[in-house]
N, C-alpha and C positions, 0 to 999 in steps of 0.2 A: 216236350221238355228238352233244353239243350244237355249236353253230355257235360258239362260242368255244374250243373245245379247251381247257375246263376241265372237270379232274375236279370230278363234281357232290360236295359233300359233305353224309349223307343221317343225320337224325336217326328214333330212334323213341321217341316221348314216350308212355307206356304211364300212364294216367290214368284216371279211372273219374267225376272231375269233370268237367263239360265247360266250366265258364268257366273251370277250370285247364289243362285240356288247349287251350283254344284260345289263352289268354295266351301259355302256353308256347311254341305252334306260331309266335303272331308274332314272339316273341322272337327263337327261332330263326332264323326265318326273316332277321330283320332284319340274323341274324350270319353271315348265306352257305348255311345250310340248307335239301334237300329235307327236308320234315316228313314222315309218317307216323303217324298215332295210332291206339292200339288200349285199349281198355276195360280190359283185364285182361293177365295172362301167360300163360295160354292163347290167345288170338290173339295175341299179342307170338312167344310161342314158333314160330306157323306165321308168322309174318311173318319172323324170323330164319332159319328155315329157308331162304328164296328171294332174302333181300338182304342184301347188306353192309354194316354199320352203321357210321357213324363216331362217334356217339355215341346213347347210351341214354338218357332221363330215363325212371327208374321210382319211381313211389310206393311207399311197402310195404303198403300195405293197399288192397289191391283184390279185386275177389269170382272168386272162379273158381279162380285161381290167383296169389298174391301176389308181390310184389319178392323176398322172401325165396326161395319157392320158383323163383320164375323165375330170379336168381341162380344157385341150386346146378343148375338145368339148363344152366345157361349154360357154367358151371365144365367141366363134361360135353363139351356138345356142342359148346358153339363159345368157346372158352377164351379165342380173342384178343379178345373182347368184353368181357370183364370187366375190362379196366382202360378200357374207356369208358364203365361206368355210372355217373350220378350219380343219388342216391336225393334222393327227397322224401319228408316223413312228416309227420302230424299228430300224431303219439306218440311224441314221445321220448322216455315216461315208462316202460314198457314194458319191464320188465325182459329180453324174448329178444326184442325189437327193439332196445334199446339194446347188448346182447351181439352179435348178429348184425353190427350196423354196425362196430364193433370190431374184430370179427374180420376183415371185409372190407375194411375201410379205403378206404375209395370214400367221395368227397364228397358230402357230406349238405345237405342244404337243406329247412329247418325253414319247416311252414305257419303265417300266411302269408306269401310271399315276394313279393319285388316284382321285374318282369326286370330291374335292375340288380344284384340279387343272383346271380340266372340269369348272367348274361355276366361278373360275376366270376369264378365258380369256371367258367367255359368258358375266361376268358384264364388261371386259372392251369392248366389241364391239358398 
């Protein structure tokens, strides 16, 4: 229990950059956030397995296992998570990455972004 009796709220920023994952982290951070960062959606996936997320940032292209498929495991296994992802992408040219986000409707944030783009699409959620 923290010594404020505030629910902690805990992001996981799934990233495979790391001066993008660490921006993001203090972004976060700045807006009430425990962080969490994982390379890919294979460690994203066992990380989701053991903690409760209030919010997701995932990229779509990362090596191992991607946004895209991390998603549809999400969809799966832990379904209330999926209206907390927001995607990042450096492709949105990409015709079944542009289909994919379409179809998922989760906000999207185009590389490179700056954190006041980050904390826009957080206060609209």
């Amino acid at each position: 229990m923290n010594p404020d009796n505030v629910k902690r709220k805990w992001a996981l920023v799934i990233e495979d950059e790391p001066v993008i994952s660490r921006a993001c982290k203090r972004t976060l951070e700045t807006e009430g956030f425990e962080v969490d960062l994982a390379m890919n959606g294979l460690i994203a996936k066992e990380m989701v397995a053991v903690k409760n997320y209030d919010l997701c940032l995932s990229d779509i292209k990362t090596p191992g296992m991607n946004g895209m498929d991390f998603y549809k495991h999400i969809e799966k296994e832990h379904p209330s998570l999926t209206s907390k992802i927001i995607f990042t992408t450096g492709d949105s040219l990409s015709v079944n990455i542009d289909t994919f986000l379409k179809e998922v409707k989760r906000p999207i944030l185009n590389k490179p972004f700056l954190p006041d783009d980050l904390r826009k699409i957080l206060n609209s959620l």
